[in-house]
C-alpha positions as CSV (number, residue, x, y, z in Angstrom):
1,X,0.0,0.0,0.0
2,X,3.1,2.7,0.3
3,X,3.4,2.4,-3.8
4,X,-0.1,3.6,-4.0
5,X,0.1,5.9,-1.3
6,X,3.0,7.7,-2.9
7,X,1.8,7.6,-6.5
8,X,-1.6,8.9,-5.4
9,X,-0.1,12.7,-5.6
10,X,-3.5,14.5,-5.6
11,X,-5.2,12.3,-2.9
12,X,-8.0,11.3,-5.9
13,X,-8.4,8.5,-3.8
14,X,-7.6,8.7,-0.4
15,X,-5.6,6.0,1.1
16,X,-4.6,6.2,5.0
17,X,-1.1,6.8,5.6
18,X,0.6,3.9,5.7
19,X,1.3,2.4,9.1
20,X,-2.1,4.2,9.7
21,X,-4.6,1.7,11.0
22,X,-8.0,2.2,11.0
23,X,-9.5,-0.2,12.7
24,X,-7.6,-1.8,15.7
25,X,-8.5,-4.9,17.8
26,X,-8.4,-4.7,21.2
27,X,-9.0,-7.8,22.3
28,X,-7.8,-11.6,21.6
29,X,-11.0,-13.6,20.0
30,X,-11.6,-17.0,19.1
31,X,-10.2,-18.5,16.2
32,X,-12.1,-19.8,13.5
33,X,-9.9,-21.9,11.9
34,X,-10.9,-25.7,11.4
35,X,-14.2,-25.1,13.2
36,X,-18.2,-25.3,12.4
37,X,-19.8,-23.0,10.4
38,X,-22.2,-21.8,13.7
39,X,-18.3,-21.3,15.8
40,X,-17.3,-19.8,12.3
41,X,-20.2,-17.1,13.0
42,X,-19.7,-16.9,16.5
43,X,-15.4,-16.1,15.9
44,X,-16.7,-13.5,13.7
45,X,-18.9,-11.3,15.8
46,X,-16.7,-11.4,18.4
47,X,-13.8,-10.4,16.2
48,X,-16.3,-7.5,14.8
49,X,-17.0,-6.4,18.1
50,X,-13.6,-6.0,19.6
51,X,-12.4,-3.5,16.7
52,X,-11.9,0.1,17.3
53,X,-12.3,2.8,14.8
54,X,-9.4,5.0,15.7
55,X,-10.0,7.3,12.8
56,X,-11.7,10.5,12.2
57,X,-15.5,9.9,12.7
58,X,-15.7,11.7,9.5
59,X,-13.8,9.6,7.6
60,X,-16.4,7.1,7.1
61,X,-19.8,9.6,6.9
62,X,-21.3,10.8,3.9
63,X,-21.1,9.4,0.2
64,X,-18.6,10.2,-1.2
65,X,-16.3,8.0,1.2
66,X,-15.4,4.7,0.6
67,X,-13.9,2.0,2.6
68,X,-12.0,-0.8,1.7
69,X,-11.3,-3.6,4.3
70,X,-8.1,-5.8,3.0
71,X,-7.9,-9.2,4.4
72,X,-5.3,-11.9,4.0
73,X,-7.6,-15.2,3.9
74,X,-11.5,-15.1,3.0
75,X,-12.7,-18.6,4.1
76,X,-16.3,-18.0,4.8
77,X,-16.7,-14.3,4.2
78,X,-18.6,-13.6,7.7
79,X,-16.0,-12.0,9.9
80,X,-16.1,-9.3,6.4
81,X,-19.6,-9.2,6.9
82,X,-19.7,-8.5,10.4
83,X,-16.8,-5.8,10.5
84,X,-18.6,-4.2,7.7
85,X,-22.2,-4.3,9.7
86,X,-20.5,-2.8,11.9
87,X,-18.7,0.2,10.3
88,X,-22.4,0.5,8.1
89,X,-23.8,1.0,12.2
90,X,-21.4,3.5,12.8
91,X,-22.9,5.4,9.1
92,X,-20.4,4.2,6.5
93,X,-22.0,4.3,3.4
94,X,-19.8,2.3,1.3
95,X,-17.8,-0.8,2.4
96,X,-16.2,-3.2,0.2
97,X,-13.6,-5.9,0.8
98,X,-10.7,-6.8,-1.0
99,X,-9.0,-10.7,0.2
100,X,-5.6,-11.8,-0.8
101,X,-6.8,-15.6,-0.5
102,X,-9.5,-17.9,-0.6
103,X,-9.3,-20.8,1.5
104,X,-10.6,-24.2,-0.8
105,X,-14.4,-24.6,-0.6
106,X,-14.6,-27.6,1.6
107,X,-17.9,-28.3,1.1
């Protein structure tokens, strides 16, 4: 993310500094690895409720801000899901996500 950050000279789209996190946990949660679908759920709104936006309130109100949450493995999807119901609650307009991975569909 420095490359865009630095080759995004008139802030067309805004990126946070890098080293400049947004959302911070506060709080060890369950892992969900190699678990049910229902402890899958369960890992994931406990993981959504124990981040802190340490941001700008106004960084996420109003249209014409987007937010893109960047995650290394997307098994399931739901711990996306329930950070982004939760920046939506706090009047995000538009969250996307963005995963590096996909964990093989298991059935």
């Amino acid at each position: 993310m420095d490359g865009a950050y630095d080759e995004d000279v008139n802030r067309a789209f805004p990126l946070s500094a890098p080293g400049a996190h947004r959302l911070v946990k506060g709080t060890e949660t369950p892992r969900s690895a190699n678990r049910s679908r229902d402890d899958k759920r369960a890992a994931a709104i406990s993981h959504a409720s124990s981040l802190t936006w340490i941001g700008d309130a106004g960084d996420i109100e109003g249209p014409i801000h987007s937010i893109l949450l960047v995650d290394d493995v997307l098994s399931s999807g739901s711990q996306r899901r329930h950070v982004a119901l939760g920046l939506r609650a706090a009047r995000a307009t538009d969250v996307r996500g963005l995963a590096l991975t996909r964990v093989p569909w298991s059935g």
